[in-house]
N, CA, C and O atoms as a Maestro MAE file, in Angstrom:
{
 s_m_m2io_version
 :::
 2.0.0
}

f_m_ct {
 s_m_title
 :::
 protein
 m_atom[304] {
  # First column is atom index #
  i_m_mmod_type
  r_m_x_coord
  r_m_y_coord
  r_m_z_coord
  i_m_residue_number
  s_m_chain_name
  s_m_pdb_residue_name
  s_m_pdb_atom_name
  i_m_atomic_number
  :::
  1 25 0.840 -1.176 0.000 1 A "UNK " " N  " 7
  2 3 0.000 0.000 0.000 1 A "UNK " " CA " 6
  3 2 0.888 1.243 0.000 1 A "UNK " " C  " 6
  4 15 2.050 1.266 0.407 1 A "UNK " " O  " 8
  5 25 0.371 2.024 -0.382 2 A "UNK " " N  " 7
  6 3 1.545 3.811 -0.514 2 A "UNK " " CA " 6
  7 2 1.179 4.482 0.605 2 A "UNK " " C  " 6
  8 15 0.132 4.537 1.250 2 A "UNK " " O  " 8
  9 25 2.321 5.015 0.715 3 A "UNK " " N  " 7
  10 3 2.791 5.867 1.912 3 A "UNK " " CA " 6
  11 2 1.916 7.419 1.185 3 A "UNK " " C  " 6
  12 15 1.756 7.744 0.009 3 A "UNK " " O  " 8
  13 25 1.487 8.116 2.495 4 A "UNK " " N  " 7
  14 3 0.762 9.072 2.382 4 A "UNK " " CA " 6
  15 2 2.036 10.229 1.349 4 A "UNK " " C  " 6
  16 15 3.199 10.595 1.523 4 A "UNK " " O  " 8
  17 25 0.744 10.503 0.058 5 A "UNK " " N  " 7
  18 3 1.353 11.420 -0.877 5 A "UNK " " CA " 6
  19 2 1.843 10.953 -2.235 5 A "UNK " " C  " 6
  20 15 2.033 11.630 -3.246 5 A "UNK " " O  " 8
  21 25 2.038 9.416 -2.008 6 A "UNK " " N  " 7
  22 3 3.115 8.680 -3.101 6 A "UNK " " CA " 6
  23 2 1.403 8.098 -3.708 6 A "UNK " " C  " 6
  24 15 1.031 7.177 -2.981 6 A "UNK " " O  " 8
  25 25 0.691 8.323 -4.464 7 A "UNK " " N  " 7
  26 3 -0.948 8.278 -5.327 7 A "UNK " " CA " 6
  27 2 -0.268 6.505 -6.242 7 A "UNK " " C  " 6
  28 15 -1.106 5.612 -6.366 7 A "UNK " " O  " 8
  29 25 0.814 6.312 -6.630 8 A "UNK " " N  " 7
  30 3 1.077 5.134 -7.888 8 A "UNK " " CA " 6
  31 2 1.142 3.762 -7.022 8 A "UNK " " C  " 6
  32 15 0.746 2.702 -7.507 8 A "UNK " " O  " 8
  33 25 1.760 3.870 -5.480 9 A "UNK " " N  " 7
  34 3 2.241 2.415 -5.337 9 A "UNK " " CA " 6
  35 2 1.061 1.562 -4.928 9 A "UNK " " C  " 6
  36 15 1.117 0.370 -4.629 9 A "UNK " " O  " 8
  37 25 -0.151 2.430 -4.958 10 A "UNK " " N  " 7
  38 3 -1.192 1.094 -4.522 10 A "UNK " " CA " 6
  39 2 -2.166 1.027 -5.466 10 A "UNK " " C  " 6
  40 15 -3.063 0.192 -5.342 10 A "UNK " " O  " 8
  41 25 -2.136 1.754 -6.365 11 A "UNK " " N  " 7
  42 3 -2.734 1.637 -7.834 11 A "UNK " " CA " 6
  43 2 -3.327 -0.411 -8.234 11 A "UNK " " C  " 6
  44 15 -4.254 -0.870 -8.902 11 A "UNK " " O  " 8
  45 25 -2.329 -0.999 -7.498 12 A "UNK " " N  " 7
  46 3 -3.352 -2.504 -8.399 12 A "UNK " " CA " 6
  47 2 -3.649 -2.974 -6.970 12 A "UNK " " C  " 6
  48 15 -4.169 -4.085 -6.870 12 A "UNK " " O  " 8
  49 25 -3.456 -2.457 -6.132 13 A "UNK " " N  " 7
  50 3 -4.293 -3.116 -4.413 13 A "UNK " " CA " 6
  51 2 -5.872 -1.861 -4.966 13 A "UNK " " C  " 6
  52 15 -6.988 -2.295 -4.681 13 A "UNK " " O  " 8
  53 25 -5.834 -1.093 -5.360 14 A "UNK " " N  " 7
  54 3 -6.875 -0.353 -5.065 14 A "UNK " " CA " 6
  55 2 -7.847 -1.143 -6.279 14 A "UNK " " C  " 6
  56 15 -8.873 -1.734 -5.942 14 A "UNK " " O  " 8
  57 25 -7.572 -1.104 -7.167 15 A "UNK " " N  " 7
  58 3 -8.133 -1.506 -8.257 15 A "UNK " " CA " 6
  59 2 -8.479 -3.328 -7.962 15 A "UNK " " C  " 6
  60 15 -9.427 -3.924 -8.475 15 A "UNK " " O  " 8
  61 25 -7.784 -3.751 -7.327 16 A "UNK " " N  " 7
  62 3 -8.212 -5.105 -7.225 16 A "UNK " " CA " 6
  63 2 -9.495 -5.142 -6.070 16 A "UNK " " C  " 6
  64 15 -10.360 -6.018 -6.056 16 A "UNK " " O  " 8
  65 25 -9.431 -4.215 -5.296 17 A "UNK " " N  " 7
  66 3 -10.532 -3.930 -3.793 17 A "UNK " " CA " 6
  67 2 -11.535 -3.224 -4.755 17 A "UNK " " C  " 6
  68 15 -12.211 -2.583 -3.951 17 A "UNK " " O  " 8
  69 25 -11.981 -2.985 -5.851 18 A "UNK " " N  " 7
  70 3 -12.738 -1.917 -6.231 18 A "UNK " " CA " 6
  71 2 -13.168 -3.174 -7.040 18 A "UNK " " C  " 6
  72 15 -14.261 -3.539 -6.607 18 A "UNK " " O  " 8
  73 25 -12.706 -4.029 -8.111 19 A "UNK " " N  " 7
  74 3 -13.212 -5.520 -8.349 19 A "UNK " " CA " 6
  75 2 -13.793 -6.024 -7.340 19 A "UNK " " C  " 6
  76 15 -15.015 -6.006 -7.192 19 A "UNK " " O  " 8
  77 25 -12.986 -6.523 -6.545 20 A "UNK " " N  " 7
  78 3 -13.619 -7.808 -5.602 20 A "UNK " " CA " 6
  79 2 -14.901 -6.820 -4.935 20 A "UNK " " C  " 6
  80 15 -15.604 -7.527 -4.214 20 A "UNK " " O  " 8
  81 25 -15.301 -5.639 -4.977 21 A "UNK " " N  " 7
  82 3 -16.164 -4.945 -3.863 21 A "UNK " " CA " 6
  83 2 -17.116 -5.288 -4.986 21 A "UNK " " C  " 6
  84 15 -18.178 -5.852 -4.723 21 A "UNK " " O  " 8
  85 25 -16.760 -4.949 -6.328 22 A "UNK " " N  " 7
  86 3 -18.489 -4.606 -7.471 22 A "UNK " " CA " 6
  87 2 -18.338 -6.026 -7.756 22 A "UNK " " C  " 6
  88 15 -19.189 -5.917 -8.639 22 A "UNK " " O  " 8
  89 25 -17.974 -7.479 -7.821 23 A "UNK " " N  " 7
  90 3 -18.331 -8.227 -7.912 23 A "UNK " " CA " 6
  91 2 -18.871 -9.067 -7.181 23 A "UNK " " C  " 6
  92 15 -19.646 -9.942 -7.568 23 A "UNK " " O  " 8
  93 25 -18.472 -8.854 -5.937 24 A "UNK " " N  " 7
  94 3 -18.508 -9.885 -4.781 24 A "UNK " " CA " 6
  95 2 -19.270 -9.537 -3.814 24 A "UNK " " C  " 6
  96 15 -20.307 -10.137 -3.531 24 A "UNK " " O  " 8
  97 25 -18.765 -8.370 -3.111 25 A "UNK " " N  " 7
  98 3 -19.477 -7.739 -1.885 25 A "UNK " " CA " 6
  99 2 -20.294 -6.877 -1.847 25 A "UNK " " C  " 6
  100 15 -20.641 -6.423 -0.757 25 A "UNK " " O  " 8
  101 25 -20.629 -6.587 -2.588 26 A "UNK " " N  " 7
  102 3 -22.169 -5.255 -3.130 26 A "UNK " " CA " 6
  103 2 -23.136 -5.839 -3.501 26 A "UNK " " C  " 6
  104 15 -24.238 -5.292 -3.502 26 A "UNK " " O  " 8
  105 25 -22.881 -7.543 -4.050 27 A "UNK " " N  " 7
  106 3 -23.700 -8.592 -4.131 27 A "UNK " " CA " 6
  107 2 -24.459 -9.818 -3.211 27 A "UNK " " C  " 6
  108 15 -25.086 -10.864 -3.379 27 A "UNK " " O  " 8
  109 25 -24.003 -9.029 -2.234 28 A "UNK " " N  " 7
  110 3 -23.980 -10.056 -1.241 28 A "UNK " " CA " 6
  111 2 -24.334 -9.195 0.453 28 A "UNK " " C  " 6
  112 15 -23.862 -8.083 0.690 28 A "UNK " " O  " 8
  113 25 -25.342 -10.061 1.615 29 A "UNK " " N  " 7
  114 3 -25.698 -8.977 2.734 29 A "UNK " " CA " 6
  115 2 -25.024 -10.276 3.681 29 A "UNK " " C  " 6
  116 15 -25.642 -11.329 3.837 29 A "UNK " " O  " 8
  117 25 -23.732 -10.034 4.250 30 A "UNK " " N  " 7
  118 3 -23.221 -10.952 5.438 30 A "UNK " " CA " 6
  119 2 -23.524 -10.623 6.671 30 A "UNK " " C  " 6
  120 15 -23.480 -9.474 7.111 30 A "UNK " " O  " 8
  121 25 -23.937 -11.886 7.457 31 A "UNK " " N  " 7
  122 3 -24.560 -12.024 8.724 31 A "UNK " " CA " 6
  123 2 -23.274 -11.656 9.658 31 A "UNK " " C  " 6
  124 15 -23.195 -10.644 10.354 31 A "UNK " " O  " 8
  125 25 -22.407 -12.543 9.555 32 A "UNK " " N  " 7
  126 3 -21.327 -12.679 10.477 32 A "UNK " " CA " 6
  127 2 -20.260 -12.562 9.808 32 A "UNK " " C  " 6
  128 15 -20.349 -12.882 8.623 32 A "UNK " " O  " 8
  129 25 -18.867 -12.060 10.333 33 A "UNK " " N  " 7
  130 3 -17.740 -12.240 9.932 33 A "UNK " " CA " 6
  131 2 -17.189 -13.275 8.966 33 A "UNK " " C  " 6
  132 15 -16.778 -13.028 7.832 33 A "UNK " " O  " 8
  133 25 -17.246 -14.926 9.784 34 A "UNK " " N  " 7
  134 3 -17.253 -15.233 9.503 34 A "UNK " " CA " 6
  135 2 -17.037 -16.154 8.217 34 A "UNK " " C  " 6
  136 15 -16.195 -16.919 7.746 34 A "UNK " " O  " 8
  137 25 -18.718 -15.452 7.832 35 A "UNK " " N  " 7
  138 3 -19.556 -15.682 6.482 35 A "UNK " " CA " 6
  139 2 -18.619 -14.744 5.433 35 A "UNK " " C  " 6
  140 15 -18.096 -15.060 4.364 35 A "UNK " " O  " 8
  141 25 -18.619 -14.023 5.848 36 A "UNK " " N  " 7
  142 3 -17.504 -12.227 4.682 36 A "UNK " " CA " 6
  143 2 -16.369 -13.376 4.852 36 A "UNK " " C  " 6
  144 15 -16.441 -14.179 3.921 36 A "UNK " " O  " 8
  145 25 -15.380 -13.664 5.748 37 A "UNK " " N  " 7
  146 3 -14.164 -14.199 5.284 37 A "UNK " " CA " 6
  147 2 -14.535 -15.519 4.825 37 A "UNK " " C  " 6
  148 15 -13.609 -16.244 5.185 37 A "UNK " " O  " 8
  149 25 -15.093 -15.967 4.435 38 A "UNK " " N  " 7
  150 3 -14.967 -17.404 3.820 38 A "UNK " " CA " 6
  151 2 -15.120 -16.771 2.417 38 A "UNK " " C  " 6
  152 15 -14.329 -16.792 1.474 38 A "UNK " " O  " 8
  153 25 -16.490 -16.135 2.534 39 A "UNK " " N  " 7
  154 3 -16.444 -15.570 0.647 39 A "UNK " " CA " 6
  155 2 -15.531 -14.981 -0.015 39 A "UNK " " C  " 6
  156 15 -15.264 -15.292 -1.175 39 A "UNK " " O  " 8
  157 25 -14.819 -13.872 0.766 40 A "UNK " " N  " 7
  158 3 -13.319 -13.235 0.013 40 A "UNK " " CA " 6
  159 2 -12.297 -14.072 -0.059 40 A "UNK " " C  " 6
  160 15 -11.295 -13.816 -0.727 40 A "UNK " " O  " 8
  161 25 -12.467 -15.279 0.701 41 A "UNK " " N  " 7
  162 3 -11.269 -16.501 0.123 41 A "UNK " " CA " 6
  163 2 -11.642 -17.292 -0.598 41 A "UNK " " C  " 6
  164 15 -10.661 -17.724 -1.205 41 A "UNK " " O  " 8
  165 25 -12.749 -17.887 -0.992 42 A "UNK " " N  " 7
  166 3 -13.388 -18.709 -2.163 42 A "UNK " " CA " 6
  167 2 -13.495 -17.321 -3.040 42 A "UNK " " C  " 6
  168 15 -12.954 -17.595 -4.112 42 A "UNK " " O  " 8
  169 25 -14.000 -15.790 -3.077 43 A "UNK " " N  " 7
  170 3 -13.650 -15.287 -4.286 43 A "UNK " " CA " 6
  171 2 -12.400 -15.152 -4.701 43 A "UNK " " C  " 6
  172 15 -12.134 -15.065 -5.899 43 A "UNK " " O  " 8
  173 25 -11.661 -15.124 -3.932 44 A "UNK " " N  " 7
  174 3 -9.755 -15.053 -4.451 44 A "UNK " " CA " 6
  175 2 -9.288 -16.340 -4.786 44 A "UNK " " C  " 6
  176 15 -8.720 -16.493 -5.868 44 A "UNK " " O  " 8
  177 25 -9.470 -17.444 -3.885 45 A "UNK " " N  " 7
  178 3 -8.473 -18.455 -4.629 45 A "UNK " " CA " 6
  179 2 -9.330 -19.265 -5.766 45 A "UNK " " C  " 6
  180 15 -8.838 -19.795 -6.763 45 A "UNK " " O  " 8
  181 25 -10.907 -19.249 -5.359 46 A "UNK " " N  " 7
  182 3 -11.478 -20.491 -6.614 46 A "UNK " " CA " 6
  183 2 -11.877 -19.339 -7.669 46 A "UNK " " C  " 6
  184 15 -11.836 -19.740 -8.832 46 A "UNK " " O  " 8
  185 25 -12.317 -17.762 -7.479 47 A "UNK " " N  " 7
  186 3 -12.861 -17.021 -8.949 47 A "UNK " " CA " 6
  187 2 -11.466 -16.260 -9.228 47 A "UNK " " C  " 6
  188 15 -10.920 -16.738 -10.224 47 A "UNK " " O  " 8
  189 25 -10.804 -15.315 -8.690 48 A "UNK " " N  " 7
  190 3 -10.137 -14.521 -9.095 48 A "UNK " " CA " 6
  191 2 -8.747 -15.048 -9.652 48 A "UNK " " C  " 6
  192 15 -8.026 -14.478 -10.470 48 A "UNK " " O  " 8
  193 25 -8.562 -16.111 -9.102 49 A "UNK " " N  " 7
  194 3 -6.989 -16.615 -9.079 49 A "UNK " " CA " 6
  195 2 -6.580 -17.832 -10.305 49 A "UNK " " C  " 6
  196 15 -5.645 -18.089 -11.063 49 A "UNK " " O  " 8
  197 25 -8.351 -18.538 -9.831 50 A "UNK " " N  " 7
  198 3 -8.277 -19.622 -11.071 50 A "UNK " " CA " 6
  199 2 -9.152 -19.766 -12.296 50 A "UNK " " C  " 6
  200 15 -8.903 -20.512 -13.242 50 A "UNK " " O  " 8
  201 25 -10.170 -19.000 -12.183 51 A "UNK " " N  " 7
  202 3 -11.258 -18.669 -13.124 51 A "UNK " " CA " 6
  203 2 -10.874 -17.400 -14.318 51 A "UNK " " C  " 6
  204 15 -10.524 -17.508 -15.493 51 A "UNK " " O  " 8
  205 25 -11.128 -16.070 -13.375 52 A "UNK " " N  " 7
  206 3 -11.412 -14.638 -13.924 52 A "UNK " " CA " 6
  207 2 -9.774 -14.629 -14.797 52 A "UNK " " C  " 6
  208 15 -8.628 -14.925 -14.459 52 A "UNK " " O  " 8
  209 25 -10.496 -14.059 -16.209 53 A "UNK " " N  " 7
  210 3 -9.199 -13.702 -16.763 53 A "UNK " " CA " 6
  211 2 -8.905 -12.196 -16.757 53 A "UNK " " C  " 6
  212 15 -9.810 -11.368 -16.657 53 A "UNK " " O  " 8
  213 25 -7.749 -11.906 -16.857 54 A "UNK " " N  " 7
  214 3 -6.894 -10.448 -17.041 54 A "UNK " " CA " 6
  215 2 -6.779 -10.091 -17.935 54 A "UNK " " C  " 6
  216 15 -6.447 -10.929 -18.773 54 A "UNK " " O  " 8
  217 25 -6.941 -8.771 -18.380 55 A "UNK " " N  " 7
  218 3 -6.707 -8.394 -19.767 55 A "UNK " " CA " 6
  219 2 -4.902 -8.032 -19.465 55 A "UNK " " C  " 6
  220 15 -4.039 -8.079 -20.341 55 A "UNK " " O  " 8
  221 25 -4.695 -7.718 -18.163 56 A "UNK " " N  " 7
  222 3 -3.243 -6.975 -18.228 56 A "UNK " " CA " 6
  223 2 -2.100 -8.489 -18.304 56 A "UNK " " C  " 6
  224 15 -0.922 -8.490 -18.663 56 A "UNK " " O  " 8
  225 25 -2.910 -9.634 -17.852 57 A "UNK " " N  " 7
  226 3 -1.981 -11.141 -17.873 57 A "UNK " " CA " 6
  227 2 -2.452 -11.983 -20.016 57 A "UNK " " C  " 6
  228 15 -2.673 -13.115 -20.444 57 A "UNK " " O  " 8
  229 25 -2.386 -10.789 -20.558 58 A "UNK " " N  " 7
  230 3 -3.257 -11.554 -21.570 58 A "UNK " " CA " 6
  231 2 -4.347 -12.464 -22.030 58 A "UNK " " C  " 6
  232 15 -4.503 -13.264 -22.953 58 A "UNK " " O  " 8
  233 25 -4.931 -12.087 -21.170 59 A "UNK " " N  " 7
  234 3 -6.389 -12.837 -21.436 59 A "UNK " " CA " 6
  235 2 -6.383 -14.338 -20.522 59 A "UNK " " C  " 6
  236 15 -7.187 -15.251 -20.709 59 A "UNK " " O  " 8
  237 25 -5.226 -14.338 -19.455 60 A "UNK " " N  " 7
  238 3 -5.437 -15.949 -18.874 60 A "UNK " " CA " 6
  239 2 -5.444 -15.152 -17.641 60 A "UNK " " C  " 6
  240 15 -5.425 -13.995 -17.221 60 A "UNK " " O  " 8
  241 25 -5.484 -16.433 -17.271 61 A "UNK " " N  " 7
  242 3 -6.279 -16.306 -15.310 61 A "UNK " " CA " 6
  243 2 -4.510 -16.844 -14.539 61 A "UNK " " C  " 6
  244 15 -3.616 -17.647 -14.803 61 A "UNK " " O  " 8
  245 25 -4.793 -15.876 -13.576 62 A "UNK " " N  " 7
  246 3 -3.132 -15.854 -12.477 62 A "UNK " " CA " 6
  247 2 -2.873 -17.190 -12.786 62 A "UNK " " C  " 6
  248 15 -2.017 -17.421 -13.640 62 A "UNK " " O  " 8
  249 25 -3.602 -18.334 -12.111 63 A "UNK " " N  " 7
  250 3 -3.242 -19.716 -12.358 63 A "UNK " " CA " 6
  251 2 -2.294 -19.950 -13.861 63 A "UNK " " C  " 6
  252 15 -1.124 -20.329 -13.907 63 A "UNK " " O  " 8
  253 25 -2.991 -19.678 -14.775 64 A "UNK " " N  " 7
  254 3 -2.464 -19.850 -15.950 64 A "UNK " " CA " 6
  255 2 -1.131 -19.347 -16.175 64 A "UNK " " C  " 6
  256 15 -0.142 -20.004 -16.500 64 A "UNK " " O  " 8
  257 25 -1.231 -17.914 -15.932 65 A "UNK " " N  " 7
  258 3 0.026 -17.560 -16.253 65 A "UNK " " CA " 6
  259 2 1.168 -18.036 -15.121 65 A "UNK " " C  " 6
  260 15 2.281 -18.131 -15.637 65 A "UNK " " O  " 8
  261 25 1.145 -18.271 -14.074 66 A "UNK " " N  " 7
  262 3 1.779 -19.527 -13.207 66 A "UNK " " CA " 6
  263 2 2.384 -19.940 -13.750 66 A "UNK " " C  " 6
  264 15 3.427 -19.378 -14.085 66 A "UNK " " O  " 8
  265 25 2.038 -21.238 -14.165 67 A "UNK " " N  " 7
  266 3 1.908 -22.543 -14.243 67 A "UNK " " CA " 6
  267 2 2.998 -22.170 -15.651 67 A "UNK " " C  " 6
  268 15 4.206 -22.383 -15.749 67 A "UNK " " O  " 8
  269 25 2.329 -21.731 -16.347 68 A "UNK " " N  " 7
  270 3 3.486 -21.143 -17.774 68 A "UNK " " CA " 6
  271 2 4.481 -20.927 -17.452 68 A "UNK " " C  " 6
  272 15 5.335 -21.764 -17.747 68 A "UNK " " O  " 8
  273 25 4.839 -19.886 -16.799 69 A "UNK " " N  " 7
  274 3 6.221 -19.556 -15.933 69 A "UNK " " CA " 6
  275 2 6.824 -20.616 -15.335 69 A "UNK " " C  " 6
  276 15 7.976 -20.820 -15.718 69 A "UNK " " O  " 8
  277 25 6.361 -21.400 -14.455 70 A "UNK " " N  " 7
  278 3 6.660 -22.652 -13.699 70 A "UNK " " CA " 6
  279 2 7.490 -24.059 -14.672 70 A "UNK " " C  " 6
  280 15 8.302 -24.938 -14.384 70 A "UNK " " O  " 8
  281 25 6.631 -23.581 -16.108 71 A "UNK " " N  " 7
  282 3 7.255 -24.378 -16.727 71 A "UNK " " CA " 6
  283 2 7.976 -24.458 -17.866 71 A "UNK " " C  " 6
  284 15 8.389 -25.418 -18.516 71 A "UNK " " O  " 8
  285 25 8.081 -22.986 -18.034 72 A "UNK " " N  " 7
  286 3 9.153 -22.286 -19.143 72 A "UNK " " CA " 6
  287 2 10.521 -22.376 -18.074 72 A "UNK " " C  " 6
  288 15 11.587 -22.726 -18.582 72 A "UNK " " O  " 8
  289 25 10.488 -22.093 -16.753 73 A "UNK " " N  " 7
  290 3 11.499 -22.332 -15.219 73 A "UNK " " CA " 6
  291 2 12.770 -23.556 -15.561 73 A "UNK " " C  " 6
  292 15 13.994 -23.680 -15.609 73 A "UNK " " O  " 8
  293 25 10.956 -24.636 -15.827 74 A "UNK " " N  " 7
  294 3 11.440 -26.378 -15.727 74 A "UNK " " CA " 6
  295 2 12.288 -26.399 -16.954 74 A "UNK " " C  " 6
  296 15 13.330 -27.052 -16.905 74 A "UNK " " O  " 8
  297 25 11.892 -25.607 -18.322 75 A "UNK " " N  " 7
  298 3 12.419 -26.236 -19.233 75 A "UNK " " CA " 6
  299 2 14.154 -25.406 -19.730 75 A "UNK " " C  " 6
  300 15 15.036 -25.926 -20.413 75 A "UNK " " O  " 8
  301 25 14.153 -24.622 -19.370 76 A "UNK " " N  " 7
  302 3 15.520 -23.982 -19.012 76 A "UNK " " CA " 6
  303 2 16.860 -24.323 -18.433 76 A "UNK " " C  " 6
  304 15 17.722 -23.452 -18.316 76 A "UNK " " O  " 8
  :::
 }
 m_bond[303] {
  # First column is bond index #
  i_m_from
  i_m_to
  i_m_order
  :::
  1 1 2 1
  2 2 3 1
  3 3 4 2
  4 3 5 1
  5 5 6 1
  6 6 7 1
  7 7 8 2
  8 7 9 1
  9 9 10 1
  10 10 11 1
  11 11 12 2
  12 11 13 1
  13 13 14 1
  14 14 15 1
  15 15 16 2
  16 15 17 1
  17 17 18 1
  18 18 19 1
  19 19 20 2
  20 19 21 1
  21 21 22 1
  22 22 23 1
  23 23 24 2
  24 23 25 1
  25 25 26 1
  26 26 27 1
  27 27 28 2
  28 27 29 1
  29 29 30 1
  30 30 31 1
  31 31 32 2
  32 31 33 1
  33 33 34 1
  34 34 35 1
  35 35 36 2
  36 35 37 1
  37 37 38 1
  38 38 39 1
  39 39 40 2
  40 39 41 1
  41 41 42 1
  42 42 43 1
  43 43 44 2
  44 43 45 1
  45 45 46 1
  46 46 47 1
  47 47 48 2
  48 47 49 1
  49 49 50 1
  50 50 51 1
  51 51 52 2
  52 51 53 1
  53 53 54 1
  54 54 55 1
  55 55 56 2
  56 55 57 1
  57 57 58 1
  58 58 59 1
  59 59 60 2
  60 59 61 1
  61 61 62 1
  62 62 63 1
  63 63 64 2
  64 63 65 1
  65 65 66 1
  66 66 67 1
  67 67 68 2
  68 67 69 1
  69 69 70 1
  70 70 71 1
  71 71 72 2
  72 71 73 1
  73 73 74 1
  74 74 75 1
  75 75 76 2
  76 75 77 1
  77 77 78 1
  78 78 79 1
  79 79 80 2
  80 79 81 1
  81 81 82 1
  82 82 83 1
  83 83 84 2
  84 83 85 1
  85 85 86 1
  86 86 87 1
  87 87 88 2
  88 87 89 1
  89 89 90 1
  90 90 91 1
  91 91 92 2
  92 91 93 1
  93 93 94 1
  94 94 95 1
  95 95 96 2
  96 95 97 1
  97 97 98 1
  98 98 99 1
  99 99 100 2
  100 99 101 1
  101 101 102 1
  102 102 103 1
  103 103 104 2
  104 103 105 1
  105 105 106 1
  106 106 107 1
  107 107 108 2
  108 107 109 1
  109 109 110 1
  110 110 111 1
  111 111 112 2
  112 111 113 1
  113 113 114 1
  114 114 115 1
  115 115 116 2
  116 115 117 1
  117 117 118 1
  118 118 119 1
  119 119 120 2
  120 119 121 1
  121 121 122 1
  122 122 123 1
  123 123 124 2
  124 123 125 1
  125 125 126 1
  126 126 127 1
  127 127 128 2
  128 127 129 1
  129 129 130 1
  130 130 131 1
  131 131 132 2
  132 131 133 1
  133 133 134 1
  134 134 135 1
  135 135 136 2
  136 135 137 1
  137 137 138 1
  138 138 139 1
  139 139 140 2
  140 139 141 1
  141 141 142 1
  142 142 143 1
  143 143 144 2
  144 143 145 1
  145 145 146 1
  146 146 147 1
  147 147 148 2
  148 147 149 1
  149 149 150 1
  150 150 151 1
  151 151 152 2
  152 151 153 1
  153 153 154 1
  154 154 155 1
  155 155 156 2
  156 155 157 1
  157 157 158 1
  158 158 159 1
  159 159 160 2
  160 159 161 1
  161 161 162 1
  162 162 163 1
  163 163 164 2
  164 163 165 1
  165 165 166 1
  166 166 167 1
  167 167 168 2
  168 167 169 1
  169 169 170 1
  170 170 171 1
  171 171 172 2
  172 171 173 1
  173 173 174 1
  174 174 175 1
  175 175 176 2
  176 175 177 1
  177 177 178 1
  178 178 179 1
  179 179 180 2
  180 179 181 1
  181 181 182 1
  182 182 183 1
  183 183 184 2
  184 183 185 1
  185 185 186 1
  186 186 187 1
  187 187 188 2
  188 187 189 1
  189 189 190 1
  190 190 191 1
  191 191 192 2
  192 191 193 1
  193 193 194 1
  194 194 195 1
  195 195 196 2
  196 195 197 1
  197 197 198 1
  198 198 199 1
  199 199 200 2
  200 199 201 1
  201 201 202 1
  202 202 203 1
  203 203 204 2
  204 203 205 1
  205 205 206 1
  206 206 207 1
  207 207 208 2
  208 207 209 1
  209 209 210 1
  210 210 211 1
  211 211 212 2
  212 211 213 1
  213 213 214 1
  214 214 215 1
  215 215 216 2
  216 215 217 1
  217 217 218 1
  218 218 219 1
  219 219 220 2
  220 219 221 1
  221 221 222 1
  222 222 223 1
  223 223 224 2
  224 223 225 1
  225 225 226 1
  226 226 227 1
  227 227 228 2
  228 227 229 1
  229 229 230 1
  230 230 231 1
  231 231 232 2
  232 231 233 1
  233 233 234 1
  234 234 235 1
  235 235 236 2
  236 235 237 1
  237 237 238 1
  238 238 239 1
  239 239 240 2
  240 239 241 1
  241 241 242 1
  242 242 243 1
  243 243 244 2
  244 243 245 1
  245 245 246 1
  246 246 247 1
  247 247 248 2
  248 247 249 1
  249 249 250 1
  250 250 251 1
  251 251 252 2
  252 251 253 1
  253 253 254 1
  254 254 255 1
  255 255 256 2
  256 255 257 1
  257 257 258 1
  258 258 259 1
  259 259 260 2
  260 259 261 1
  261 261 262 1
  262 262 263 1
  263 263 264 2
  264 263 265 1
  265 265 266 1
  266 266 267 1
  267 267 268 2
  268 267 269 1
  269 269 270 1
  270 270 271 1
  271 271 272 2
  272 271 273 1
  273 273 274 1
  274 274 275 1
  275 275 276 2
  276 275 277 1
  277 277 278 1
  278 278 279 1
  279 279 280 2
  280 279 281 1
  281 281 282 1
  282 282 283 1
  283 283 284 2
  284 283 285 1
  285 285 286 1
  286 286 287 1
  287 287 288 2
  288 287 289 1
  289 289 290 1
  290 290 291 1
  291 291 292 2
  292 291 293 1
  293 293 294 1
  294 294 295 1
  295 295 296 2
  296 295 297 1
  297 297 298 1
  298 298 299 1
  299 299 300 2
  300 299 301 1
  301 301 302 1
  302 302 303 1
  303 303 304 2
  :::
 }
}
């Protein structure tokens, strides 16, 4: 996150909280704590991480581009 004044270093934390809020949590009325942290971790690791694609990762999902890396790594 940026230090008060510096506007660029939290530019993709802000933008990723401004996603997960209009997809996830503006959609949704949580009872308990709980209930909110289970959904922001099933929306991050099963939609955002392995599903939702990026236009800025070329059109694949974090997983994807991973796993590519992981194995362009191996074949080196």
């Amino acid at each position: 996150m940026s230090r008060k004044g510096n506007c660029w270093d939290n530019a993709v934390a802000e933008s990723f909280f401004k996603t997960m809020k209009t997809e996830m949590v503006y959609q949704r009325n949580f009872k308990t704590k709980k209930q909110a942290y289970l959904a922001v971790f099933e929306y991050i690791e099963i939609w955002y991480n392995r599903k939702r694609i990026h236009s800025s990762l070329g059109y694949l999902t974090p997983l994807e581009v991973e796993e590519t890396t992981m194995n362009k790594k191996r074949a080196a």
